[in-house]
KENU-892349 format. One record per atom (N, C-alpha, C, O): x, y, z. Coordinates in steps of 0.2 Angstrom, whole numbers, plus 5000, padded with zeros to 4 digits. Each point is the difference from the previous one (the first is absolute). Example, Ala and Ser with C-alpha at 12.3 -4.5 7.8 and 13.67 -1.06 7.14 Angstrom:
residues 2
506649725039499650065000500450065000500549995003499350064993500450065001499650055003500350065001
This chain:
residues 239
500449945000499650065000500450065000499750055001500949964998500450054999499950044995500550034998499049964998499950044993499650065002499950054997499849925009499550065001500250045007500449995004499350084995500250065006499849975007499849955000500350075004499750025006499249985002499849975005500150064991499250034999499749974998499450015001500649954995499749914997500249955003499749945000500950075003500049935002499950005008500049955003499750115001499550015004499349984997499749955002500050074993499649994999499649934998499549985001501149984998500149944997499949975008499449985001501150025003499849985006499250015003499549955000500450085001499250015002499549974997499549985003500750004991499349954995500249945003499649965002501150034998500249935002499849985006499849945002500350125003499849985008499049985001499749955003500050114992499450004999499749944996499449995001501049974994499849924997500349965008499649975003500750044998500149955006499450015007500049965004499750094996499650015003499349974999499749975004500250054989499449924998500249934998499649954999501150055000500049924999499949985009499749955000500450065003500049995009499350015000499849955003499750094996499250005001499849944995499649975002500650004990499949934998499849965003499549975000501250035004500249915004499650005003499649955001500250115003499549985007499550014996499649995004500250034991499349994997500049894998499749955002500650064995500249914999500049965007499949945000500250085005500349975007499250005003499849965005499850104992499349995004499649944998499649975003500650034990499649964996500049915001499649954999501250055005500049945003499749995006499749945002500250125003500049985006499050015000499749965003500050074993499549994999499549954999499450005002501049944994500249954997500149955007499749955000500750075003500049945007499450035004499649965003500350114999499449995006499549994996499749965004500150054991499249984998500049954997499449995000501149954996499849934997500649965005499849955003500650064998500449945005499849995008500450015004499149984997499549985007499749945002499649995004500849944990500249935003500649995002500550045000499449895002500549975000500149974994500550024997499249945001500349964992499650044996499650045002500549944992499650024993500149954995500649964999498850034997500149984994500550034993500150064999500149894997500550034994499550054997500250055002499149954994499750014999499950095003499950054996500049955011500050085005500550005000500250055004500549924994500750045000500150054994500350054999499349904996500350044993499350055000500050034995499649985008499450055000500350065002500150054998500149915008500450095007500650034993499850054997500649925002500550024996499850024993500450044998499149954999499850024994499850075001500150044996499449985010499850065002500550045000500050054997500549935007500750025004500350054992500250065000499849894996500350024992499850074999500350064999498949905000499650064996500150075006500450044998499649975006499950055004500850055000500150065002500549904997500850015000500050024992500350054998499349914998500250044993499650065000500450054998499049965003499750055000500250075003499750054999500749945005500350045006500550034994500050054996500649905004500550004996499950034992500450044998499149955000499850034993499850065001500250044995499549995010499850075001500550055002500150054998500449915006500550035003500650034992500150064998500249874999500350024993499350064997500250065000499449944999499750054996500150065003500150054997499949955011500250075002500650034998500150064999500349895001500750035000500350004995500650024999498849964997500550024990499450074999500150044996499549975009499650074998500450075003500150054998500349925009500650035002500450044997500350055001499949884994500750014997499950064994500450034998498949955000499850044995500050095002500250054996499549965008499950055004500550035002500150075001500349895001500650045001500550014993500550055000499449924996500250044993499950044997500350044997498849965005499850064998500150085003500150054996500049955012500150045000500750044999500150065001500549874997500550014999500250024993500650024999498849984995500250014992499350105002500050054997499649945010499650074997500550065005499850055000500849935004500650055001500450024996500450055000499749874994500550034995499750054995500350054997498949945000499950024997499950075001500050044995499949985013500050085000500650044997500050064999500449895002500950024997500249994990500550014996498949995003500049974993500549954998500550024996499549925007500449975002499549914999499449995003501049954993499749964994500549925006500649974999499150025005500249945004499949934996499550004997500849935004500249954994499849955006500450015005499149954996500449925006499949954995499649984996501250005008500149954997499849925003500349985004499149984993499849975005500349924998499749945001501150064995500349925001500450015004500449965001499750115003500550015007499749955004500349965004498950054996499849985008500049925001499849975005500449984989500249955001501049975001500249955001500150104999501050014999500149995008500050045004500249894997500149965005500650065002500150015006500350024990500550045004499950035002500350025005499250024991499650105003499649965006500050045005499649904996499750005007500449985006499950025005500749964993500449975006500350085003500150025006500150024988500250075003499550065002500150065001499349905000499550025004499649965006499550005002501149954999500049965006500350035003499750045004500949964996500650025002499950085000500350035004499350004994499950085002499550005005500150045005499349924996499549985006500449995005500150055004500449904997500449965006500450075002499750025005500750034992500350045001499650055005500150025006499549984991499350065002499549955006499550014998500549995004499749955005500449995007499850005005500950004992500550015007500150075003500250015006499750024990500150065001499450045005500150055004499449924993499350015003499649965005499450015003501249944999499549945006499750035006499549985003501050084999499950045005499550024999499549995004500450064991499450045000499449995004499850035005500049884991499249975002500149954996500449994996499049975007500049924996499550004996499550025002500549954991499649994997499349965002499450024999500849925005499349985003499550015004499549975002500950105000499450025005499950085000499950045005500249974988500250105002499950004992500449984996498950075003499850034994500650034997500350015005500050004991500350054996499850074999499550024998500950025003499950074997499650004992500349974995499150055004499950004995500550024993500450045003499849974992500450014996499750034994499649964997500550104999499550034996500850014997500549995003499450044990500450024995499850085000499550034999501449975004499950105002500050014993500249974995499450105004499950034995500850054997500250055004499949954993500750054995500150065005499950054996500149965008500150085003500550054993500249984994499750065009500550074998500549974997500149984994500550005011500650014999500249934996500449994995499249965008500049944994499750014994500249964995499450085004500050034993500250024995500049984994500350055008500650055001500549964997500150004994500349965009500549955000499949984994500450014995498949965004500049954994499850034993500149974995499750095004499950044996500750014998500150004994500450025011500850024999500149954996499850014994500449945007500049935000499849994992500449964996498950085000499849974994500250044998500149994994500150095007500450054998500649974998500049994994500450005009500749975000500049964994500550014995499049955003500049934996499850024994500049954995499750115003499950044995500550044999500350004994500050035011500650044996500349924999499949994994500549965008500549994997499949974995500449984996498950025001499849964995500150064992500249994994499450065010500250084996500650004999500250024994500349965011500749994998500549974994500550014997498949945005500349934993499950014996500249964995499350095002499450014995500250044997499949994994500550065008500250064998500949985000500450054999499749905001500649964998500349984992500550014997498649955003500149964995499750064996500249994994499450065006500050054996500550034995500050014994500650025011500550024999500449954995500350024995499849915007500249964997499749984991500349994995499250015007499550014994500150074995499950004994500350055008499850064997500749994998500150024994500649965008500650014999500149974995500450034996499249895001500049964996499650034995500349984994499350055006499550044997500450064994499850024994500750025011500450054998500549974996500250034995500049905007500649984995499849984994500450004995498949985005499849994993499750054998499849974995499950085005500050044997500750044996500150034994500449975011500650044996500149964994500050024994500249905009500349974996499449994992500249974995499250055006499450004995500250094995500050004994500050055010500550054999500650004994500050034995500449945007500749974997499849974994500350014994499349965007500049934994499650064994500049994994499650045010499450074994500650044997500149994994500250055010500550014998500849994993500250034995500049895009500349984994499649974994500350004995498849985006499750014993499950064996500050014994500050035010500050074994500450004999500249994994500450015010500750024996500349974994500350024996499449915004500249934995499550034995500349994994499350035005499350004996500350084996500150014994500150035011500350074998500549974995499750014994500949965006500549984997499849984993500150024995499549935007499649974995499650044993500149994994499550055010499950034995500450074997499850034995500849985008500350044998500649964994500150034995500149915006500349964996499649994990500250014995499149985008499449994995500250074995500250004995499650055009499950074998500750014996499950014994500849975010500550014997500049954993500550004996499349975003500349914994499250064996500250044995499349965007499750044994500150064998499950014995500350025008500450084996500549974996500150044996500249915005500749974997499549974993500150044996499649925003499749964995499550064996499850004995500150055009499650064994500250044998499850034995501249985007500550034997500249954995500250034995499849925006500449944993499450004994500050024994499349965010499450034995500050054994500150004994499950065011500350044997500450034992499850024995501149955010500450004993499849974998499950044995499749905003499949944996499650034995500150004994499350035010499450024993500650054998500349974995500050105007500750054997500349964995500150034995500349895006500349994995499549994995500050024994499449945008499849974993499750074996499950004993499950055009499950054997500650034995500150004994500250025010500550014997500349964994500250024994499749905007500249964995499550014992500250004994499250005008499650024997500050074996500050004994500150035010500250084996500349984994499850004994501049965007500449984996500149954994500350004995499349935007499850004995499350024993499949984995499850065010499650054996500650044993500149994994500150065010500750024995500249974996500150034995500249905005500249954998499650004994500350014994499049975006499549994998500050044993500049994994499950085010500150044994500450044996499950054997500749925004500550014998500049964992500150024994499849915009500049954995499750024995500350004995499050015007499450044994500350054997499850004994500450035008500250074996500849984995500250034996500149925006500549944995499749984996500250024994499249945006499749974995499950044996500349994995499350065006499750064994500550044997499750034996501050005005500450004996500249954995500550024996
């Protein structure tokens, strides 16, 4: 039980003193059942097999009946006292879980033997179970300062959550910044390559409309010439 404060594991005590207080009112509810049992039906000396198993068959029904009533109390107990332990978290906005294959963990009940035995020595002095009611035991309500506490408490656990949040943000935005740049970079060297490219293009076509160019220039010119040519001859022949 060292997981828990002070203040629960007080708390814890009292329920446990206060179960120990009705299992001790059971017994002697079961011990009346016996002795009832001998003043009103055992008033011979012998009996038949037949009024043995009569006495004892009553004996049954009236112990189980007892005992069925008794479990139903105590699982209405148990329930009630959850309840009013999930409508104090809930004033705290606050979302409680039970785990119920704990209440079967042969280790977690042994370490709630062994917290009863601890708690019981400590207590023997007080009063005895068998003969001394219990202080009743009620679930203190959240005061102030416990309030307070556990509020700090969900504050804390927000910030540091705020903490980690605004971690991985920064982490994320850093990741975020490098590819951008590097997205940057790469825009960059595509215009640049693109720039080239079409300045290459531009320069090979001004080169190919300059060769065009002389080209039609010569054949004109060629043309000119053998035009001359042409008439040159003509005006040979006609002499």
């Amino acid at each position: 039980m060292s997981e828990l404060n002070e203040h629960h594991r007080a708390a814890l005590h009292n329920y446990m003193r206060f179960s120990r207080y009705l299992k001790v009112q059971r017994l002697r509810a079961v011990d009346a059942c016996f002795r009832d049992v001998q003043d009103s039906r055992l008033l011979e000396e012998t009996y038949t097999r037949d009024e043995v198993a009569e006495i004892v068959s009553e004996l049954a029904q009236v112990v189980r009946a007892d005992v069925d009533s008794e479990l139903i109390n105590i699982a209405h107990s148990n329930a009630l006292l959850l309840q009013n332990i999930f409508a104090q978290a809930e004033k705290w906005h606050l979302k409680l879980t039970a785990d119920t294959t704990d209440l079967e963990n042969r280790e977690l009940l042994d370490r709630i033997k062994e917290f009863e035995d601890e708690e019981k020595q400590l207590t023997r002095s007080e009063h005895s179970a068998t003969n001394q009611s219990p202080t009743k035991c009620r679930l203190q309500p959240m005061n102030e300062v416990s309030g307070v506490a556990l509020l700090q408490q969900e504050i804390d656990r927000l910030q540091e959550d705020n903490i980690r949040l605004r971690s991985v943000i920064r982490t994320l935005e850093s990741k975020t910044s490098g590819l951008l740049d590097d997205r940057s970079k790469m825009t960059e060297e595509l215009d640049k390559k693109e720039g080239e490219l079409n300045t290459v293009r531009s320069a090979k076509t001004e080169h190919y409309n300059r060769e065009i160019a002389e080209l039609k220039q010569q054949l004109t010119g060629a043309k000119e010439a053998l035009g001359q040519l042409q008439i040159s001859a003509d005006r040979k022949s006609v002499v």
